[in-house]
N, C-alpha and C positions, 0 to 999 in steps of 0.2 A: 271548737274550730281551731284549725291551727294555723300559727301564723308562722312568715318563711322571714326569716334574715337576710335581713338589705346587705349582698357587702360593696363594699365604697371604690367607686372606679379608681383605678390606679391614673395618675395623672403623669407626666414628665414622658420620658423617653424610653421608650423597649428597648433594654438591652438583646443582641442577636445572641443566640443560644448556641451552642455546638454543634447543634443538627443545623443548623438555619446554613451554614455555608457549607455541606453536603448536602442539602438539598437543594438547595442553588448549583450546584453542580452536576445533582440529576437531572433538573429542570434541562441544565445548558447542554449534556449530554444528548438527551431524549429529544430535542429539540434540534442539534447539527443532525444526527441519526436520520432524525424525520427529514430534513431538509435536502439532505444529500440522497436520501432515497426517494423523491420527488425529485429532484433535477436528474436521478438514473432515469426514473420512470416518464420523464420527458422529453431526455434523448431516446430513449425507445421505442417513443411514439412517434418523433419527430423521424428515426431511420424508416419505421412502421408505413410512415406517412409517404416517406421520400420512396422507398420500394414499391409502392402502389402506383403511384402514379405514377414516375418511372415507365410502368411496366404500360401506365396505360397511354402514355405518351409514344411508347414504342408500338404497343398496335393499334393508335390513331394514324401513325407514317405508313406504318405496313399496309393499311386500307388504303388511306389518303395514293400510297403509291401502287397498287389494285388499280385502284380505280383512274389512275394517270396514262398506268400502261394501257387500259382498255381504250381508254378516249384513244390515248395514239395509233393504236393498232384499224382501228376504225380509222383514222382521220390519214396513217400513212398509208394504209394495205402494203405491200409487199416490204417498206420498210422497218420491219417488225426487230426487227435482230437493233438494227442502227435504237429502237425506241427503248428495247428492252437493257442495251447496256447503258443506254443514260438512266433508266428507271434503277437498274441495280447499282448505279454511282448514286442518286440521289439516296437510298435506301442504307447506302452503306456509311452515305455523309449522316444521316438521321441514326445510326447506330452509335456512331463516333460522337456525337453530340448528345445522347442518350447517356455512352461510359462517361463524358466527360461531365456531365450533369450528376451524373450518378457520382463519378470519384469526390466533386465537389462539396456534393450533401454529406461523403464520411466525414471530410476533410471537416466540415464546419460538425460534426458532430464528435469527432473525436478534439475538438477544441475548447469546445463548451463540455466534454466531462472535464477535460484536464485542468479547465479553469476551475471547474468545482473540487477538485482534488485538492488542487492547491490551496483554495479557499478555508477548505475544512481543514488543510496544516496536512496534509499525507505525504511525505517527503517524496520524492521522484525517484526513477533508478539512478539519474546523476548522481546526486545528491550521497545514495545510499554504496555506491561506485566510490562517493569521495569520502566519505565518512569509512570506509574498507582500508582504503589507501594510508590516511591520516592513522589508523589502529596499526595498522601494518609499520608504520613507520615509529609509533610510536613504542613497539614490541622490541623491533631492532634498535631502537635506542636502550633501552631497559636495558636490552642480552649485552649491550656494549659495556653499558657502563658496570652493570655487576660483572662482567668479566678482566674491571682493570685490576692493575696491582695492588691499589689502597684497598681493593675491598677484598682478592684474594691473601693480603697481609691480616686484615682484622677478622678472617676464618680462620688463619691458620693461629693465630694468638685464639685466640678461645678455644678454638681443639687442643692447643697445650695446655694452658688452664686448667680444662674437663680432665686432661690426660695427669697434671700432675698433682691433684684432689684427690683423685682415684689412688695414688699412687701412694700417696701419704695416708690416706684416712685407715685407721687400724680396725682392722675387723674381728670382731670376739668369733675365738672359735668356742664352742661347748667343749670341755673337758670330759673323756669316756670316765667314768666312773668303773672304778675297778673293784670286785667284790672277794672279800673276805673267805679264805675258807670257815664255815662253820666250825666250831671247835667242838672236838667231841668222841 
């Protein structure tokens, strides 16, 4: 029979290993990812939502005003014209209140992404407009200052340096070797 060796719980405190705080940071990764692809996927629905009905609110008025013009045209006879431009003012007031319904819902939906933007840390165009600006400025300061005189003084000292090293240092030439006539 064979018997298995007991080993002995480890007692005290898990030291966190090397992996342990990269994998904490896939976890926290894969997890904004998820999140922010969920609140995509719910302004999509929620514009999804707002275009449907929208659409069916708009031909609820278009019946609803069908059926207003027929009653009048029954009820005026001959003042059909006077019924029909009130029917196409109301129609057109239900259109205008339709865009503005309509404009409203982008309005709240282009809100709630950008709050999730911001949320997940995605910097803005401001932002990346100012952070442009601040590089830009901080370029023309660099070109300034390596273009003053202390620093065009400490080039021109070590190009004489380079130049008077050169200038001194002795270089072996090879001596031609001159041959003998054979004697003979």
């Amino acid at each position: 029979m064979a018997t298995f060796k007991k080993t002995a719980k480890k007692t005290g405190t898990r030291r966190p290993s090397a992996a342990d705080p990269q994998q904490q940071a896939e976890r926290l990764s894969r997890g904004l990812s998820e999140s922010a692809q969920q609140i995509w996927l719910a302004g999509v629905g929620a514009f999804g939502r707002a275009q449907a009905e929208g659409a069916k609110l708009f031909e609820a008025l278009v019946k609803e005003g069908l059926s207003v013009e027929q009653h009048a045209r029954k009820f005026a006879g001959g003042r059909a014209d006077v019924v029909r431009d009130a029917v196409e003012s109301s129609v057109g007031q239900a259109r205008h209140r339709a865009t503005d319904t309509w404009d409203r819902l982008e309005k709240v939906f282009e809100d709630r992404v950008q709050r999730a933007l911001v949320k997940l840390g995605v910097p803005s165009r401001d932002d990346l407009a100012d952070l442009a600006r601040r590089v830009d400025t901080l370029t023309t300061e660099l070109r300034r200052q390596s273009s003053t005189p202390a620093a065009r003084k400490t080039a021109k000292r070590a190009a004489t340096r380079k130049t008077a090293t050169t200038k001194t240092a002795v270089k072996k030439v090879p001596r031609k070797r001159v041959r003998k006539p054979a004697a003979g």
